[in-house]
N, C-alpha and C positions, 0 to 999 in steps of 0.2 A: 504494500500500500504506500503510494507517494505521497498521499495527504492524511492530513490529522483523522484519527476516527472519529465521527460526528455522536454522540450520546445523545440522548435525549432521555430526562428523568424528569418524573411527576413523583410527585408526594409531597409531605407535612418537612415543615420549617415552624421551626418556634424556637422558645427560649429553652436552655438546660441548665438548670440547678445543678450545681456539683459540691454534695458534702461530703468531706473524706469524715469517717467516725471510726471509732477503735474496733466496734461489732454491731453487726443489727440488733434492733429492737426485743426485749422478749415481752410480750404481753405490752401491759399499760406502760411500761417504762419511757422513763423521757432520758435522751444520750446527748452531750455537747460535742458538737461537729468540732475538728480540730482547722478545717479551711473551710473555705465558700469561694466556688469559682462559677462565673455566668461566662455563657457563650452563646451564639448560634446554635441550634441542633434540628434533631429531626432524622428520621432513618433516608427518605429522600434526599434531603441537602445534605448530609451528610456522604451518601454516593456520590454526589453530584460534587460532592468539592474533592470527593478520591478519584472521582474519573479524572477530572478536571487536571488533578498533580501526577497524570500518568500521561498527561499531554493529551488527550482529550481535546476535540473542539466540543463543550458544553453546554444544552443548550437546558433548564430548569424552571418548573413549572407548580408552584408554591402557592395559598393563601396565606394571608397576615391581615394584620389591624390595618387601617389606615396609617395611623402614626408610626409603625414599623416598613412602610415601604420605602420610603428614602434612605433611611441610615443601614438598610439590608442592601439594596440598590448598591450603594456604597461598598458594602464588604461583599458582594459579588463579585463585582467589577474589578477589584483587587486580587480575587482569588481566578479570577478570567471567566467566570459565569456568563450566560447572557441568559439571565433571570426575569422571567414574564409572572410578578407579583399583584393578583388580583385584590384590589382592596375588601373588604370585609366590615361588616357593622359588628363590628364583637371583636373579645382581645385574642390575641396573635396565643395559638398552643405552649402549653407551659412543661415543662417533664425535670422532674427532682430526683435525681442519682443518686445516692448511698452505695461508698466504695469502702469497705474494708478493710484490716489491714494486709489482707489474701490478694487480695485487687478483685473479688466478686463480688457484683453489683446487684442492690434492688430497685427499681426505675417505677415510679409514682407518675404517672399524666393525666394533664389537666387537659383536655380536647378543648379546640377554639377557632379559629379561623378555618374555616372548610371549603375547599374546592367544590364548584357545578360541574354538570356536565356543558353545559355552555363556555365553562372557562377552555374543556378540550377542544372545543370550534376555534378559538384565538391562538392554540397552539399547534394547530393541525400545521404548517407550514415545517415548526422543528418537526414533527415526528416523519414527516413524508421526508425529510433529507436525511434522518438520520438511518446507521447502520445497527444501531440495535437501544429499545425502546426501555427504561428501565422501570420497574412500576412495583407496586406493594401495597399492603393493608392498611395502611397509617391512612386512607382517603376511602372517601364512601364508594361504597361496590358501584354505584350508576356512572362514577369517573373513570375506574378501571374497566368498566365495559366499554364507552365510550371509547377510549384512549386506544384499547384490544379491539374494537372492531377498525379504527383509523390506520392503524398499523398494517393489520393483515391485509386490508384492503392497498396497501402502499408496497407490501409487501417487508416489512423491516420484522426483523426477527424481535422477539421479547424476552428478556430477561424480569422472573418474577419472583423475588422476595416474599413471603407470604408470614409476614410476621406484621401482627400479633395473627395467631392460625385462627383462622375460619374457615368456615365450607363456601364452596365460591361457585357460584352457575357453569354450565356446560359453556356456554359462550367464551368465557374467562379459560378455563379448563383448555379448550382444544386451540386459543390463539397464542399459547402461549410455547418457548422453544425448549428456554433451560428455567429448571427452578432452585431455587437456592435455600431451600430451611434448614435450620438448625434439627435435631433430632427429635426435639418437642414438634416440631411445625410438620415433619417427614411425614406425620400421619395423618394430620389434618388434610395433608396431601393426596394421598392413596394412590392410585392406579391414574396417571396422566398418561396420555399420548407424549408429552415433551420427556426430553431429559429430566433428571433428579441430580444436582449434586449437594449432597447433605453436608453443611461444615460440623464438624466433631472437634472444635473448639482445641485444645492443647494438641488431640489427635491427628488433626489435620483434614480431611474431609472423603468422602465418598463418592465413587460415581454408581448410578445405581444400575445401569443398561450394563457394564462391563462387572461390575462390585467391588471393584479395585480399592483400595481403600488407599489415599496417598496421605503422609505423612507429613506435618508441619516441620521446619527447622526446630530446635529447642530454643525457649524466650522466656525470660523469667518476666514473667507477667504481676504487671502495677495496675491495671485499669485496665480488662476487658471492653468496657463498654465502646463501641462502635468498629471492633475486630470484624464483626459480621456484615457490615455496611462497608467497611474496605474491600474486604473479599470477596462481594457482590459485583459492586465496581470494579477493582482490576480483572475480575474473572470478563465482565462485560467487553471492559476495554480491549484484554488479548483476542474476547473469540472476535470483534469485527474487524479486528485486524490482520485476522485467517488465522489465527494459531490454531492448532488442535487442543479438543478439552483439555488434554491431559496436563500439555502444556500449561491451558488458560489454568489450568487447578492448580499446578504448583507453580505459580507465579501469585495470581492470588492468595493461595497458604503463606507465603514468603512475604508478603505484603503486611497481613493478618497478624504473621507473628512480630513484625517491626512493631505495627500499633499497639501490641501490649505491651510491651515494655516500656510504653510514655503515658503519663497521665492527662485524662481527659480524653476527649475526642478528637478536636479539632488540630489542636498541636503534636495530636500522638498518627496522624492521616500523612502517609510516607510521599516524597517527592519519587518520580523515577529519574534514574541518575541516566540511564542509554533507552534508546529506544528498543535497543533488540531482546527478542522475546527468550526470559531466563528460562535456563534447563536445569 
């Protein structure tokens, strides 16, 4: 490929709480967080900014507040985004992380700004150029149909995160190429027509059509959270590039295991250093 891969990712952007605390909660107990870090987040923009540092041309498709659309504009633009932010009468999605001192995470969301399916009419231009459509649960099922029927009909393959797991219509089901869930989400999944590649988290992940199970580097892990949302993404970004899965899998495990070993999300989302596809 002589030119950048085009991506094109829908889903939820909001704010993330991040409290590191010594242990979770038991029962009624109140714990004093020992930091407090805000960022960006969202399982969407969160892809959307790993596609982005794998060289990606990026194209992202989010609601927010009103008052959050310029200063997100903003950090789009800086991270190479080209972010189509609909405004919304209600506040921009909120999600409160609790990290451990393990680095395993509990993740608390607040639902708020929501995508239509009329927001996917305004974006129908990125999804027809791009080379593979990135898409997920964090948006109401009538957006993900929309988005799934715009694709197939354009012909751009889909890549589909299915976290938080739900049961999802035939329509969803048969337009979809590769899937990405963790082992909780695998079954929510069941019997696709598409690929399955399952991440197994330290293990490294699964292909399901072969059974291959490929293995992450070793990372001593500070902050899991958004290892699964990088891995989504580079795995995107090698298959439109023509890599083979096998390939796309251990480049994204490699990816996956960089991000655990930095805390938070956004700071812990790895740049690629060459464009050639790691073996």
């Amino acid at each position: 490929m002589t030119h950048p891969p085009h991506i094109a990712v829908i889903g939820l952007v909001g704010r993330s709480l991040f409290f590191e605390v010594p242990r979770f909660h038991a029962g009624g107990e109140t714990i004093t967080a020992k930091s407090l870090h805000d960022e960006w987040g969202g399982k969407g923009f969160n892809q959307a900014v790993a596609a982005a540092r794998q060289n990606a041309a990026v194209s992202f498709l989010g609601a927010v507040a009103a008052p959050d659309v310029k200063p997100l504009h903003a950090f789009c633009k800086r991270e190479g985004l080209r972010a189509t932010l609909p405004a919304k009468m209600t506040h921009t999605a909120c999600a409160a992380i609790l990290t451990d001192g393990t680095g395993e995470t509990r993740v608390t969301v607040c639902p708020g700004a929501e995508l239509e399916p009329m927001d996917v009419d305004g974006f129908a231009d990125a999804i027809a150029a791009a080379d593979v459509l990135i898409l997920g649960n964090e948006v109401p099922e009538e957006v993900n149909l929309a988005a799934v029927d715009r694709a197939v009909k354009c012909g751009v393959r889909v890549v589909f995160n299915p976290a938080p797991a739900r049961r999802l219509p035939k329509e969803i089901l048969d337009g979809v190429a590769v899937w990405t869930p963790n082992e909780f989400e695998e079954a929510a999944v069941g019997a696709v027509p598409g690929e399955v590649v399952t991440t197994l988290g330290a293990r490294g992940c699964r292909i399901r059509s072969t059974g291959e199970a490929i293995p992450a580097p070793e990372a001593v892990a500070v902050d899991s959270t958004g290892a699964g949302d990088t891995f989504t993404a580079v795995l995107a970004v090698r298959l439109a590039e023509g890599a083979a899965l096998r390939d796309a899998c251990v480049a994204a495990n490699a990816a996956a295991a960089q991000s655990v070993a930095v805390r938070y999300v956004l700071p812990s989302i790895p740049y690629r250093i060459s464009n050639k596809t790691e073996n």
